[in-house]
N, CA and C atoms as an extended XYZ file, in Angstrom:
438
Properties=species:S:1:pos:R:3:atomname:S:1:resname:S:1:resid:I:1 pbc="F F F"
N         0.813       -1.189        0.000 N   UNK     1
C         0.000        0.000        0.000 CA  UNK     1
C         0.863        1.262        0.000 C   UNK     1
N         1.859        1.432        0.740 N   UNK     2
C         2.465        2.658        0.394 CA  UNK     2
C         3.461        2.840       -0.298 C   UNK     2
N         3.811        1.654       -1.194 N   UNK     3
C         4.737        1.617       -2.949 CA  UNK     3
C         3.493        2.659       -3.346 C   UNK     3
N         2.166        2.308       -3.520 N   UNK     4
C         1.227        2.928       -4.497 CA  UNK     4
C         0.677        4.459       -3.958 C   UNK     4
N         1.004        4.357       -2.926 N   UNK     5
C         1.025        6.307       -2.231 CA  UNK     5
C         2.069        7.317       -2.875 C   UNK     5
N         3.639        6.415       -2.445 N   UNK     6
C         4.780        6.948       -3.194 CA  UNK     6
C         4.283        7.251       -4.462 C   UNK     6
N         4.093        6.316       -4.853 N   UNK     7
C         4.018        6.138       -6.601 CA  UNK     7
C         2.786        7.647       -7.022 C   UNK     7
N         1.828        7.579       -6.185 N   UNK     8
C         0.890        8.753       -6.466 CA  UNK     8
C         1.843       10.128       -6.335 C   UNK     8
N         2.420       10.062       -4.901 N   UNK     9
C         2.952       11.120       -4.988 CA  UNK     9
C         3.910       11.733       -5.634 C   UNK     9
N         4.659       11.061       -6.422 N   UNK    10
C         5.911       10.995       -7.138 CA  UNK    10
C         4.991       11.904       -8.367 C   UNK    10
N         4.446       10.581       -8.813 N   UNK    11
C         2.879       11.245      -10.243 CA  UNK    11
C         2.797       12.751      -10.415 C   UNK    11
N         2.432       13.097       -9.161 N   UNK    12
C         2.094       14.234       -8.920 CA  UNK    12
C         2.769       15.397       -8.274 C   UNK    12
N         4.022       15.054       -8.151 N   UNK    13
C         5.274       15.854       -8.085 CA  UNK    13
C         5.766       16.312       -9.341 C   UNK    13
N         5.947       14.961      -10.598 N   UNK    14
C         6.245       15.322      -11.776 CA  UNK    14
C         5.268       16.045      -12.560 C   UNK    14
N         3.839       16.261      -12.283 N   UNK    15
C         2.789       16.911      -13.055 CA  UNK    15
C         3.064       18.465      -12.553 C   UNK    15
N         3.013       18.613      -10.879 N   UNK    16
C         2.913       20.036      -10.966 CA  UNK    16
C         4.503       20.898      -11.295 C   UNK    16
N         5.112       19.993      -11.352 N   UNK    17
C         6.586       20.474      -11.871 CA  UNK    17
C         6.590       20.443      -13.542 C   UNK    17
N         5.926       19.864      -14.236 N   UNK    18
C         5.507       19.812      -15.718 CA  UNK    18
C         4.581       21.383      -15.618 C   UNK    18
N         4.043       21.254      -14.809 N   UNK    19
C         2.627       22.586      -14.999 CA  UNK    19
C         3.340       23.805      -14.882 C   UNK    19
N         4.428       23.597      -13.767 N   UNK    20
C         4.968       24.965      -13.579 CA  UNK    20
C         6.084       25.481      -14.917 C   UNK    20
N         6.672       24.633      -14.949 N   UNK    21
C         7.368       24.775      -16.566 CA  UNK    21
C         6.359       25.132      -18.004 C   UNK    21
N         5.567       24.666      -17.762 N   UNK    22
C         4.531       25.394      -19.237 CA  UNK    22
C         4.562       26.310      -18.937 C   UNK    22
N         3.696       27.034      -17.457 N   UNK    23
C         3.325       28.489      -17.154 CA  UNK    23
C         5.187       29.059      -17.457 C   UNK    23
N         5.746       28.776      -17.469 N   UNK    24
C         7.303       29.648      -17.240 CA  UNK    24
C         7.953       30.077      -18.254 C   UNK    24
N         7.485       29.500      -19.600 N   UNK    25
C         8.259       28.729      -20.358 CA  UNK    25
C         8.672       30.169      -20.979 C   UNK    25
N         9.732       30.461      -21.490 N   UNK    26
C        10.439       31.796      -22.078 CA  UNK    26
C        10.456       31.674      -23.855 C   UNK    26
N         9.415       32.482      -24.221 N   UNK    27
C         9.463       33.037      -25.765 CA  UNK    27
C        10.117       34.061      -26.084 C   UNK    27
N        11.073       33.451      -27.382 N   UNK    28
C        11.345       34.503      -28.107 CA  UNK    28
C        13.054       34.021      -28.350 C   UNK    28
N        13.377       34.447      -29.031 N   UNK    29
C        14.777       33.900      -29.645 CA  UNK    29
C        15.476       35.381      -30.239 C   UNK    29
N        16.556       35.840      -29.683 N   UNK    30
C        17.590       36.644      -30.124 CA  UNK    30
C        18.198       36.292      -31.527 C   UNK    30
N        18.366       37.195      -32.306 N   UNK    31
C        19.174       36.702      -33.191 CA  UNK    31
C        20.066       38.321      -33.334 C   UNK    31
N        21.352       37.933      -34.372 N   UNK    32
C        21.729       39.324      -35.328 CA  UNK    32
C        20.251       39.569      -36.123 C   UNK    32
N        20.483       40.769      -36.528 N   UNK    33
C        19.678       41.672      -37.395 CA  UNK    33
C        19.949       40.847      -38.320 C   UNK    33
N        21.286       40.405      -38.869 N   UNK    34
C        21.665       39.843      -40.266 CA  UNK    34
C        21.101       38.651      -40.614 C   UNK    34
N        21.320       38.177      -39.351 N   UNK    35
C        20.811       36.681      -39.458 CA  UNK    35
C        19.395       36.668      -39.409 C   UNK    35
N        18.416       37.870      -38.658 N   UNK    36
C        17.016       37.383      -39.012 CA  UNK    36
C        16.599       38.027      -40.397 C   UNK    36
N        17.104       39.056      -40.790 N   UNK    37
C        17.210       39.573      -42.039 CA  UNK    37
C        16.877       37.792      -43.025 C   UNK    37
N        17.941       37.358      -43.202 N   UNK    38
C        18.249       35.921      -43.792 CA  UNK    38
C        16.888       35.593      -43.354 C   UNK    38
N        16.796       35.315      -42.360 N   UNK    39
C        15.951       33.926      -42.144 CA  UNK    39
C        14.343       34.294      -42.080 C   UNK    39
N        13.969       36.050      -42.047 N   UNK    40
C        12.500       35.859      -41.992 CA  UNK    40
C        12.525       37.017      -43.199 C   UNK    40
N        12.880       37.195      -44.234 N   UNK    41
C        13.263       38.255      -44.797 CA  UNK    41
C        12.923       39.449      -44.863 C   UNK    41
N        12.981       40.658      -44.982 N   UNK    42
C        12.607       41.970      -45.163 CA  UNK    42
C        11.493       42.422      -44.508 C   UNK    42
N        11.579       43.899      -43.785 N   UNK    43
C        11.110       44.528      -42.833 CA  UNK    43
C         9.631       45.294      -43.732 C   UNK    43
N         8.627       45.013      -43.757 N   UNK    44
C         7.391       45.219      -44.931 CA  UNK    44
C         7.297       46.336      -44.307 C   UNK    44
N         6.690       47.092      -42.605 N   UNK    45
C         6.606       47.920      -42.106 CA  UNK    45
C         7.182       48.019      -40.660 C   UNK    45
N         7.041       49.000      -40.132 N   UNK    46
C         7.594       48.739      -38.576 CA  UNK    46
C         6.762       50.309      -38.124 C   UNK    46
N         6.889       50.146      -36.279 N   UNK    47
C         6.703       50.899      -35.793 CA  UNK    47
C         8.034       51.352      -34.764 C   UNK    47
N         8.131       52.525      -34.116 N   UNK    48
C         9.136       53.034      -33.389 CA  UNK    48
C         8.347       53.322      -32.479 C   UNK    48
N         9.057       52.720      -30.692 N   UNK    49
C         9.119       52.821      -29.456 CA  UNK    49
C        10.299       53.336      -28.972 C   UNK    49
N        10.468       54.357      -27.997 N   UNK    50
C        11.129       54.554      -27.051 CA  UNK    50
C        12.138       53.174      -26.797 C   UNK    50
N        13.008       53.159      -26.231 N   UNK    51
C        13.568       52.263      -25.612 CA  UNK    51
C        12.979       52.284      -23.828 C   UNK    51
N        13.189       53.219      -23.491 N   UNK    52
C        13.259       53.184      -21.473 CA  UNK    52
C        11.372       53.137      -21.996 C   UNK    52
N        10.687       53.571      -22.755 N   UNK    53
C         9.417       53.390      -22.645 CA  UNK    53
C         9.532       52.153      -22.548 C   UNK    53
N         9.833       51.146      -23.713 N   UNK    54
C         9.448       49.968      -23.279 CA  UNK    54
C         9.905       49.123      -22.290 C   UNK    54
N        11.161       49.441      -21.520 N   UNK    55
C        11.594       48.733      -19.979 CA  UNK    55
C        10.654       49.308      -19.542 C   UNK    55
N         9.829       50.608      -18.962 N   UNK    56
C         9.026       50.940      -18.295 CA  UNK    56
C         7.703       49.929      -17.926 C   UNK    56
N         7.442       49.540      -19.072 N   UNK    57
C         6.390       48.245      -19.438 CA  UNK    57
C         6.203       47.005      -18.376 C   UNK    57
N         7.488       46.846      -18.433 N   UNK    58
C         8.410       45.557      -17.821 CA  UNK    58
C         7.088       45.509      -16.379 C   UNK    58
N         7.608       46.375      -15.827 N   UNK    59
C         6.742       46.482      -14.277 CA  UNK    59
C         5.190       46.708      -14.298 C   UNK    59
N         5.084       46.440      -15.583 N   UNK    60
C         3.239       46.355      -15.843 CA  UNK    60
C         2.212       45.046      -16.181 C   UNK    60
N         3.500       43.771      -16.223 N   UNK    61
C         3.392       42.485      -16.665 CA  UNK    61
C         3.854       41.659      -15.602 C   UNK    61
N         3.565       40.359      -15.879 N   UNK    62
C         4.294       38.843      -14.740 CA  UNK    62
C         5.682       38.917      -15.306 C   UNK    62
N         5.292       38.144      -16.800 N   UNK    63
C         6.438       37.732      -17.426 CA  UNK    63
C         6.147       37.898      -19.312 C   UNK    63
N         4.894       38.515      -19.561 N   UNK    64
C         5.285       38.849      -21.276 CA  UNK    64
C         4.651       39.824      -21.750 C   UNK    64
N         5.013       40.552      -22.691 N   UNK    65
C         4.474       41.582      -23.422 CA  UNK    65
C         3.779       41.058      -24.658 C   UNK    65
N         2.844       41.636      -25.166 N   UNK    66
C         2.219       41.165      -26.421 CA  UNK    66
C         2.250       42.279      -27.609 C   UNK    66
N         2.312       41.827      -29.056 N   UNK    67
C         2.431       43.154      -29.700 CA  UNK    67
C         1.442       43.055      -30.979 C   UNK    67
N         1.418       44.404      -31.598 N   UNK    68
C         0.669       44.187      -32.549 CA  UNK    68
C         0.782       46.186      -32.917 C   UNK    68
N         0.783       45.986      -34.143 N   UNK    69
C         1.216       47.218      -35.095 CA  UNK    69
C        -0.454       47.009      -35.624 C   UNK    69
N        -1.444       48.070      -35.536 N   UNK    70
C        -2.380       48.263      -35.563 CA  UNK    70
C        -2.246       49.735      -36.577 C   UNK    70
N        -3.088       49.884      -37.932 N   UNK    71
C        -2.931       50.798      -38.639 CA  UNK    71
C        -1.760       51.707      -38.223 C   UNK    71
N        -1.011       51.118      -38.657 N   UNK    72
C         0.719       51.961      -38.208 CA  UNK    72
C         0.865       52.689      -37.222 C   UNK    72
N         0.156       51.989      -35.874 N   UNK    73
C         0.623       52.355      -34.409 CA  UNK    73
C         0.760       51.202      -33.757 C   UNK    73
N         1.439       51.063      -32.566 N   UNK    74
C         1.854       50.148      -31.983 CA  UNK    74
C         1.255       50.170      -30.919 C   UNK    74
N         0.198       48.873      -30.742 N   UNK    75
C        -0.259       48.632      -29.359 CA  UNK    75
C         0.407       47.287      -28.665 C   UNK    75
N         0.608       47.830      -27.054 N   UNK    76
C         0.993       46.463      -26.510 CA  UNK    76
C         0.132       46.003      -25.379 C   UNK    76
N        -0.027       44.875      -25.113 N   UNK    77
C        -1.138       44.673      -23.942 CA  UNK    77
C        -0.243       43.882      -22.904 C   UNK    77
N        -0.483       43.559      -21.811 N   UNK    78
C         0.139       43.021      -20.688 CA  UNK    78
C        -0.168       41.097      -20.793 C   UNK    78
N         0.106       40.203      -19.697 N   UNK    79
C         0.193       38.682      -20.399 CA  UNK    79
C        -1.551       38.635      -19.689 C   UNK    79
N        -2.193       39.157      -19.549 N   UNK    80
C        -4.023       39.803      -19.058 CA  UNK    80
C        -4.603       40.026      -20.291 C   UNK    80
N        -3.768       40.387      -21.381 N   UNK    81
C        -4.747       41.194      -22.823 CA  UNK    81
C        -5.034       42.436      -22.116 C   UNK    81
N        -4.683       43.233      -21.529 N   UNK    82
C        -4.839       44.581      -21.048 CA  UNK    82
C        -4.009       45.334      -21.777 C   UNK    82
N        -4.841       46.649      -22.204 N   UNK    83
C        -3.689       47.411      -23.359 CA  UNK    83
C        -3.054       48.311      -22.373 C   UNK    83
N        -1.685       48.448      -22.484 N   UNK    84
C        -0.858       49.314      -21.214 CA  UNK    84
C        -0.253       50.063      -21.759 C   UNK    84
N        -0.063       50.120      -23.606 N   UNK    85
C         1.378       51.350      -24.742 CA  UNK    85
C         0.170       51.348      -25.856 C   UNK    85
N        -0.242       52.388      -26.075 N   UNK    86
C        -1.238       52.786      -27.124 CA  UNK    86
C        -2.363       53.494      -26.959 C   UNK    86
N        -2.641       54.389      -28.034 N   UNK    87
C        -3.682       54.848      -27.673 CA  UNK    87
C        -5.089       53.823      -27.470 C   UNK    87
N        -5.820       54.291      -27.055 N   UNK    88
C        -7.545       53.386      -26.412 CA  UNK    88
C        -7.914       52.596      -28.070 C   UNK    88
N        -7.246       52.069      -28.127 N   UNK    89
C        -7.400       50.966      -29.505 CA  UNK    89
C        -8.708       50.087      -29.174 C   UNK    89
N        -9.701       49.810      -29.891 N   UNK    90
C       -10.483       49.007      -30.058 CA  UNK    90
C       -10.229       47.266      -30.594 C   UNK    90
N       -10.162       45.971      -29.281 N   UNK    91
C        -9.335       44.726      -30.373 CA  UNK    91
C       -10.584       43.848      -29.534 C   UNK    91
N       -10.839       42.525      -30.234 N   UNK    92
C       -11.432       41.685      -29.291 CA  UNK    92
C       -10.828       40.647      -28.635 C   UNK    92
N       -11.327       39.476      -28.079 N   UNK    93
C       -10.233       38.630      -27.556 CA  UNK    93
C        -9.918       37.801      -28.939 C   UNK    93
N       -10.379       37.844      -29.727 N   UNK    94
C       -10.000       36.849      -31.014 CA  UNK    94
C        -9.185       37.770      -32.140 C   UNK    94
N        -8.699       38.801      -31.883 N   UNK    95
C        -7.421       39.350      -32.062 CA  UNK    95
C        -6.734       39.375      -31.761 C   UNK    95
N        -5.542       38.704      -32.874 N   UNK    96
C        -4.051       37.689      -32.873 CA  UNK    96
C        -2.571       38.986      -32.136 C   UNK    96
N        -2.630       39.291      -31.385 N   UNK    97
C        -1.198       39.893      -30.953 CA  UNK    97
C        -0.549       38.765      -30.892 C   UNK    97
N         0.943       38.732      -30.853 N   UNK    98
C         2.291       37.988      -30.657 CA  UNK    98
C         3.103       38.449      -29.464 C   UNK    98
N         3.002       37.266      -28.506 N   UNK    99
C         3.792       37.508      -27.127 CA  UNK    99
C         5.257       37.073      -27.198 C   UNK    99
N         5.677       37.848      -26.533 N   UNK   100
C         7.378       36.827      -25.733 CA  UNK   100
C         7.642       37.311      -24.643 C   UNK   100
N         8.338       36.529      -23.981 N   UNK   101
C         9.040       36.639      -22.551 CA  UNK   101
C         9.838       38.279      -22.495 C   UNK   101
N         9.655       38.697      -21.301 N   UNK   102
C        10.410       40.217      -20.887 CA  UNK   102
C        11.473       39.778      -20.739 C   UNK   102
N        12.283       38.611      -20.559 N   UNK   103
C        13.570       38.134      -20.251 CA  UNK   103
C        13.825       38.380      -21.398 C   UNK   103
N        13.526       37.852      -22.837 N   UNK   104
C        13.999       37.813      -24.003 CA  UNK   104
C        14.248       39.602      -24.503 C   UNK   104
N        13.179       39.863      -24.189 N   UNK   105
C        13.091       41.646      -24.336 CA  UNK   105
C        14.633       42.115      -23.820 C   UNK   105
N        14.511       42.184      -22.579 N   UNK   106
C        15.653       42.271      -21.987 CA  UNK   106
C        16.916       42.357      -22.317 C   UNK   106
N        17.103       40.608      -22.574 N   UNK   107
C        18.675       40.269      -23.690 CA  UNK   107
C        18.444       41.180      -24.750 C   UNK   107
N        17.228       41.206      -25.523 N   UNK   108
C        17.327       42.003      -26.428 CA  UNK   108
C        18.450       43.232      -26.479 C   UNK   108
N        17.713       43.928      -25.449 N   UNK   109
C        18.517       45.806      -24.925 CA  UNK   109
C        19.867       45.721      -24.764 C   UNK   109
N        19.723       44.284      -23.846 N   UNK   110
C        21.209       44.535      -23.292 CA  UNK   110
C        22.191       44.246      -24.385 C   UNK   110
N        22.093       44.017      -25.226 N   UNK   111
C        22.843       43.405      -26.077 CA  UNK   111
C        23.163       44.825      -27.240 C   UNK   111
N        22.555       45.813      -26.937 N   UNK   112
C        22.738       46.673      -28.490 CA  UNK   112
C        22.533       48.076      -27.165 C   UNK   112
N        21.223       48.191      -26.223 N   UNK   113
C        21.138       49.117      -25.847 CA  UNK   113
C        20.990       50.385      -26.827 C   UNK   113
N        20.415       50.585      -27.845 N   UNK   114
C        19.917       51.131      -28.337 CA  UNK   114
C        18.841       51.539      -27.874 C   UNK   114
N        19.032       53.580      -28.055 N   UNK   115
C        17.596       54.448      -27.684 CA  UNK   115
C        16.129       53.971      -28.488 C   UNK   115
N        16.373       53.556      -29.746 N   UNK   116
C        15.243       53.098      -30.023 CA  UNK   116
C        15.469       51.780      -30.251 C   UNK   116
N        13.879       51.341      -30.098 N   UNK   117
C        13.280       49.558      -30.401 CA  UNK   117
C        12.628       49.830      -31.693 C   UNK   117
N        12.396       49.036      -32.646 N   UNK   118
C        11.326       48.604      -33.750 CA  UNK   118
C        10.830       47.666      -33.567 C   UNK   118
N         9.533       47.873      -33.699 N   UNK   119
C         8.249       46.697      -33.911 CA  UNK   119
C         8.261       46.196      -35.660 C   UNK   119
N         9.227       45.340      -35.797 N   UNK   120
C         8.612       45.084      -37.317 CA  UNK   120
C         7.460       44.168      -37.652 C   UNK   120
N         6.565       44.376      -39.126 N   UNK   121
C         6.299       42.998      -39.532 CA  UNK   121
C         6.833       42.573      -40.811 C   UNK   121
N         7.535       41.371      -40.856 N   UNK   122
C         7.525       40.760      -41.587 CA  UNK   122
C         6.687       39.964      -42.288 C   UNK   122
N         6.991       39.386      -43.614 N   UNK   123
C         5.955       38.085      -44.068 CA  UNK   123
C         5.980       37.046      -43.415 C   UNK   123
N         4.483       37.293      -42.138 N   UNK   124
C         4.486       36.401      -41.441 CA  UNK   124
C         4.628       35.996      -40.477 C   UNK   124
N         5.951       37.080      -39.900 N   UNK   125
C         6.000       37.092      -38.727 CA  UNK   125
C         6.321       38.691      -38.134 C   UNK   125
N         6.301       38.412      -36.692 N   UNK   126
C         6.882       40.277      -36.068 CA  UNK   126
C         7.805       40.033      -35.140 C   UNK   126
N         8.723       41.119      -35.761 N   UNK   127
C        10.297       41.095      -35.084 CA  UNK   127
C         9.733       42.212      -34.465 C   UNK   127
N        11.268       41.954      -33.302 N   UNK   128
C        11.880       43.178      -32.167 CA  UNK   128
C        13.161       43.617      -32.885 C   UNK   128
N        13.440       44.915      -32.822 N   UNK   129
C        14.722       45.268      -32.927 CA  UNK   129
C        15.434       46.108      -32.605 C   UNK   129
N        16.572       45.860      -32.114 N   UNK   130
C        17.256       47.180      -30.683 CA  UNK   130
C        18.722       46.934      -31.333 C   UNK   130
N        19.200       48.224      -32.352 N   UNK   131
C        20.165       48.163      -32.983 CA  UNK   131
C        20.384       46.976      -33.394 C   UNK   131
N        21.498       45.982      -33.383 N   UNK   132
C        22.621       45.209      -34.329 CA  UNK   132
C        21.686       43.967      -33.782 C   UNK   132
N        20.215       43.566      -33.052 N   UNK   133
C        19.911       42.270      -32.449 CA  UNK   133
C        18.433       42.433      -33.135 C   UNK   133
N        18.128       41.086      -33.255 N   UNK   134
C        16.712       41.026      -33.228 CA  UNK   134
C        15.723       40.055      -32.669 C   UNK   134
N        14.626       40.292      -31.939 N   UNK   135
C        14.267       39.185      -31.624 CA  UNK   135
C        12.782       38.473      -32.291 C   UNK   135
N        12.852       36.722      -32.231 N   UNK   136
C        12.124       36.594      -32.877 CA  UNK   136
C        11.403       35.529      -32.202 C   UNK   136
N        10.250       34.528      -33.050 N   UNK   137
C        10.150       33.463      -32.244 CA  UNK   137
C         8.958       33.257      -30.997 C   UNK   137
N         8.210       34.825      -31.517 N   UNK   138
C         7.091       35.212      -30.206 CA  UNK   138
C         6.079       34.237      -31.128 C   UNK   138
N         5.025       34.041      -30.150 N   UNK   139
C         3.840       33.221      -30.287 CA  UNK   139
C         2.769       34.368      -31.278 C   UNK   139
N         1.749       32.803      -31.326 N   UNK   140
C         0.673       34.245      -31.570 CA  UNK   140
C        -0.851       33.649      -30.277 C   UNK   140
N        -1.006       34.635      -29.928 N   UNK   141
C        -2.373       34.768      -28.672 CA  UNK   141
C        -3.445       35.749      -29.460 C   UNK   141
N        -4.706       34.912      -29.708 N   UNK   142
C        -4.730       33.705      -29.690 CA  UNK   142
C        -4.120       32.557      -30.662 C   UNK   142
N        -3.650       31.681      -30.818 N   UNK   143
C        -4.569       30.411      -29.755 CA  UNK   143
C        -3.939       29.767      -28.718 C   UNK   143
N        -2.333       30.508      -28.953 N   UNK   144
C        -1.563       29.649      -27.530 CA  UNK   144
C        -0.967       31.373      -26.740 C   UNK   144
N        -1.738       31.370      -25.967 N   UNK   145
C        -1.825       32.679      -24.990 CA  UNK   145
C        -1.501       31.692      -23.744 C   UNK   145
N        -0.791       33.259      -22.894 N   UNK   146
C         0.351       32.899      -21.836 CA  UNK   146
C        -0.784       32.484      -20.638 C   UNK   146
């Protein structure tokens, strides 16, 4: 009888340690500019953010920012769908923003520290970019929201 207690509890040691790793899990992938240049090609449009605006952000979230270039302005919402950088934009919940981890943001800066960020989109996808880095690799919410 208590092989099969262990055994439960073990079960269920590895599940909520599986659960806590999904909730954790860090989006978004650094690259060179050059190299995402290559690999997602050419910048179709972009928007311009502040840099310290967007660390400011940081302390308005758990752990991700979401983005979305809306008739050539940039709204961002918190990992809630709460809009926190934009003007009073009208979106529903079945409007696709693209999240990643503030850690990834982060490396981003630190790595170029550049006064300004760009919101690009590409075909297909939407880059970050803070001088000579870019980041890529964010989700899209919906359908896999943080």
């Amino acid at each position: 009888m208590k092989s099969k207690n262990h055994s439960f509890v073990f079960v269920l040691f590895l599940f909520l340690i599986s659960a806590f790793e999904i909730n954790t899990q860090t989006v978004g992938k650094v690259y060179t500019k050059q190299a995402a240049d290559s690999i997602y090609g050419p910048v179709l449009n972009f928007t311009i953010i502040n840099t310290q605006d967007l660390q400011s952000l940081f302390s308005k979230t758990n752990s991700y920012l979401m983005f979305k270039i809306i008739q050539d302005t940039l709204a961002i919402l918190d990992d809630k769908r709460n809009l926190i950088y934009g003007s009073s934009f009208s979106f529903s919940d079945n409007d696709v923003f693209n999240y990643c981890s503030v850690s990834k943001i982060q490396e981003l800066i630190f790595n170029d520290n550049n006064p300004v960020t760009y919101v690009e989109n590409r075909q297909n996808v939407l880059t970050i970019t803070n001088g000579g880095f870019t980041l890529e690799e964010t989700q899209p919410c919906p359908p896999y929201c943080p």
